[in-house]
C-alpha positions in Angstrom: 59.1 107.5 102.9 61.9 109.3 101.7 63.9 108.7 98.3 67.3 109.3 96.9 66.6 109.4 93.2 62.3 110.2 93.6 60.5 113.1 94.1 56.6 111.7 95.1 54.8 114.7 95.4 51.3 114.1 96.8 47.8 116.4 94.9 44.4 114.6 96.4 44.3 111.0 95.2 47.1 111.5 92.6 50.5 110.5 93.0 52.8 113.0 91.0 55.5 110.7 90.4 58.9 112.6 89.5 62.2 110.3 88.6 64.7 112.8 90.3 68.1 113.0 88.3 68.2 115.9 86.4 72.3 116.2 86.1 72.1 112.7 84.4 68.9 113.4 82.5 67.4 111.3 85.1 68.8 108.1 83.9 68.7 104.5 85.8 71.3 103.2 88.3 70.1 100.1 90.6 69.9 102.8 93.4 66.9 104.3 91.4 65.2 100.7 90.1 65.3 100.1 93.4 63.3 103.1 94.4 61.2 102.8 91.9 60.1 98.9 93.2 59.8 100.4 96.7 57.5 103.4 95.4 54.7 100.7 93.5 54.6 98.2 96.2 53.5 101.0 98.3 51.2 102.4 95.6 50.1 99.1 95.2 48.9 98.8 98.4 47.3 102.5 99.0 43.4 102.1 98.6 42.9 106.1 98.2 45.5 106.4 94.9 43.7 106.7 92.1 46.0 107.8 89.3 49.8 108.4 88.9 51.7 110.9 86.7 55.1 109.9 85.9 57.2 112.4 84.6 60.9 113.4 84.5 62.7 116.4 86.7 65.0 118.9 84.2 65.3 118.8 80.5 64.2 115.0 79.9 62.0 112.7 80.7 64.7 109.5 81.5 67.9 108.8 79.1 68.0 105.1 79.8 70.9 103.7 81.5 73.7 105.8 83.7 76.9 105.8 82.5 78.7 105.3 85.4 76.3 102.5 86.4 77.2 100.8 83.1 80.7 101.3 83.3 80.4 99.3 86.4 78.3 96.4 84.3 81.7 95.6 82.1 82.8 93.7 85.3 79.7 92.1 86.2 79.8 87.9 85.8 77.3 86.1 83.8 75.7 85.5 87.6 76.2 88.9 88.6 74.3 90.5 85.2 71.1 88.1 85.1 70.7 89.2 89.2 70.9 92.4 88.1 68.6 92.3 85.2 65.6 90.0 87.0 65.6 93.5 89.7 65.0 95.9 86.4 62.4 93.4 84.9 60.5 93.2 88.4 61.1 97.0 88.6 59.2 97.2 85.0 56.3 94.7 85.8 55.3 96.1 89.2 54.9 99.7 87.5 53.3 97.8 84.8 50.5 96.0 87.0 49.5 98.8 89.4 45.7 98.5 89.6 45.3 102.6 89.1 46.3 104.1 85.6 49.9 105.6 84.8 49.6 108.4 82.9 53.1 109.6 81.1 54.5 112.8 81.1 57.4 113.2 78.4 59.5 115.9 77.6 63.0 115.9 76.0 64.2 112.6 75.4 63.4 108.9 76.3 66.0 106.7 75.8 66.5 102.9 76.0 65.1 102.2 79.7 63.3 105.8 79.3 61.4 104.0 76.0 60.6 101.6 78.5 59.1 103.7 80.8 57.1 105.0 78.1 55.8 101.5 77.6 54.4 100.5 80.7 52.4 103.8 80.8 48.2 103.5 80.2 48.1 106.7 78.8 51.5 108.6 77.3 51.4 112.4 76.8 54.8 113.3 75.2 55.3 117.4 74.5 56.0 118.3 70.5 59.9 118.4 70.3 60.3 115.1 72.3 62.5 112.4 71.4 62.4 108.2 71.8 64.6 105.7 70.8 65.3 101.8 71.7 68.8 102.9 70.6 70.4 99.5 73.1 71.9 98.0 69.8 73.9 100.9 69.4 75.6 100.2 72.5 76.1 96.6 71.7 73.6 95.1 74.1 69.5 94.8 72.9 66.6 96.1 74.7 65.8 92.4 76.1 64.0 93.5 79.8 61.4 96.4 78.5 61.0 94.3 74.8 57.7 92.5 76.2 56.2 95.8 77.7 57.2 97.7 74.4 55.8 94.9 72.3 52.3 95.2 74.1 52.4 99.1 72.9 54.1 99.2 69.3 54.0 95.6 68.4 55.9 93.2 66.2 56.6 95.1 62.9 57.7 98.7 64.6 59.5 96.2 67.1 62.0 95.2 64.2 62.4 98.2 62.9 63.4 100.5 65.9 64.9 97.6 67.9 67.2 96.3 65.6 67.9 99.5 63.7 68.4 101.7 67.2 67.3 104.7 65.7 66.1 107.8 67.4 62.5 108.4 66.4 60.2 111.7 66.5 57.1 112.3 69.1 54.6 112.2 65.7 56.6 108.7 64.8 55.6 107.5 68.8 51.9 108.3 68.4 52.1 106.4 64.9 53.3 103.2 66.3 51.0 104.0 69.6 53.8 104.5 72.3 52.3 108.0 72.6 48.7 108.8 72.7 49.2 112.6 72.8 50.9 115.3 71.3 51.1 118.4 73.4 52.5 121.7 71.7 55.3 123.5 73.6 53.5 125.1 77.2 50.6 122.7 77.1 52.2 119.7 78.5 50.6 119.9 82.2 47.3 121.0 80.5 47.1 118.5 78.2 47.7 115.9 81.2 45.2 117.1 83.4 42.7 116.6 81.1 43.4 113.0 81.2 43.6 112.9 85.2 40.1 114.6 85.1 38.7 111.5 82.9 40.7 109.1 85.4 39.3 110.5 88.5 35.4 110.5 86.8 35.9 106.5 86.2 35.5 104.0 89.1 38.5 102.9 90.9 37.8 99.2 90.6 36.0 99.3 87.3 39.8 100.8 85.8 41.3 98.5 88.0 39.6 94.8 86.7 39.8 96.9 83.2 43.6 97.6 83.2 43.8 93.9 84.9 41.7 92.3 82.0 43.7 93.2 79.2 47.1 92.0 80.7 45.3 88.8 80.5 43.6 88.5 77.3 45.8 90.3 75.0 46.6 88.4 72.0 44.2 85.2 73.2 41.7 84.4 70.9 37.8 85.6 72.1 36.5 82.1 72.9 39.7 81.2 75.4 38.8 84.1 77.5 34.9 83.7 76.8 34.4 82.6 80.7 36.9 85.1 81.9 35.3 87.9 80.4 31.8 87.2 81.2 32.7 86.7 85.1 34.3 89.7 85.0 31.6 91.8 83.8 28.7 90.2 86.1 31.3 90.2 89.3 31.4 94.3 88.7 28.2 94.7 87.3 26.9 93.7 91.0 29.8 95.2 93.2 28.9 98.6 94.8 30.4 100.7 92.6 29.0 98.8 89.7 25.5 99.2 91.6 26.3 102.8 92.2 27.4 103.9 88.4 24.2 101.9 87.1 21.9 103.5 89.7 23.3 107.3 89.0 22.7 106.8 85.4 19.6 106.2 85.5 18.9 108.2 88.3 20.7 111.2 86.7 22.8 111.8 88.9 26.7 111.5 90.5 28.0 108.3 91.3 29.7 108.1 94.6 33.2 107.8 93.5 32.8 111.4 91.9 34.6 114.7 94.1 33.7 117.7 92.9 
């Protein structure tokens, strides 16, 4: 399928996933959420994707919200705005839930919506020099739609500060607060990426799958309430074929199946 605003560019079982709007710093419009709901219910539904880079085309990695697009929100009802808010949030959660792991790629800035992208990454590589901000208060609206996906990354006390203060923040400050896991220096970015592909792509598929799905469901609960949850999950996989497989090859010394060379 062919997109306006995406570039998908294809490398074995990883989807290189490219947000296409380099003249605008490759911020939103509801042309481009769109796309981007289009893109993971596909994903969702491919059984031989294994990982996704997302990553920004030109200078920046996403500057939030187009202007243009927003100048257009000024006329939008009450009706009209919570319409077009539930298709952001269900572009955010579907991104958020894919069963294979996201793995940012941030350069330049991320901004408001861009911060949110961020957010519903597994893993977040963000080049030295980058810049973040929740900077919506500065525009008189609040970061409302990506504030639970950013809360499950920074958490309550960086929350307050950079949400209600809408201040720009450095890459070092993002890997502080945990929005960024890595720091590449300048002409290392891609490197620094691939490394985490490699570690993807030498993990089972459906072990990172009932992983990534496992902690959307017991974060924040306390241990006993997910006792039974937790428990089933681990003897279910423990006894699937690639749980059989990965148990076997240890001790066997040898590959497990889901392994390419």
């Amino acid at each position: 399928m062919s997109y306006r605003y995406l570039d998908i560019q294809r490398e074995g079982p990883v989807d290189h996933l490219i947000l296409n709007r380099p003249d605008v710093r490759n911020a939103f419009n509801d042309e481009m959420i769109g796309e981007l709901a289009s893109w993971a219910d596909m994903a969702r539904a491919d059984p031989s994707l294994r990982a996704v880079v997302l990553r920004g085309a030109g200078p920046s990695f996403c500057a939030g919200a187009d202007l243009t697009w927003m100048s257009s929100m000024v006329r939008y009802s009450l009706e009209d705005n919570v319409r077009d808010a539930q298709a952001a949030s269900a572009m955010f959660d579907a991104l958020n839930t894919l069963p294979v792991p996201v793995i940012g790629r941030v350069h330049g800035a991320a901004l408001g919506g861009g911060c949110g992208l961020v957010a519903i990454c597994d893993v977040v590589v963000a080049e030295e020099g980058a810049l973040f901000g929740f900077t919506e208060t500065k525009l008189g609206i609040l970061p409302a739609i990506i504030a639970p996906f950013a809360l499950a990354k920074i958490g309550v006390s960086a929350a307050r500060e950079l949400f209600l203060t809408g201040m720009r923040f450095s890459v070092t400050r993002a890997r502080e607060i945990g929005l960024v896991h890595a720091i590449a220096p300048t002409g290392t970015l891609d490197a620094r990426v691939q490394e985490y592909v490699r570690e993807v792509l030498s993990a089972a598929p459906s072990a990172i799958a009932r992983a990534k799905g496992l902690l959307q469901q017991i974060a924040w609960r306390p241990p006993a309430d997910v006792r039974d949850l937790t428990c089933r999950t681990i003897a279910d996989q423990r006894v699937s074929p690639e749980g059989q497989d990965g148990m076997r090859a240890f001790l066997e010394k040898r590959k497990a199946g889901w392994i390419r060379d």
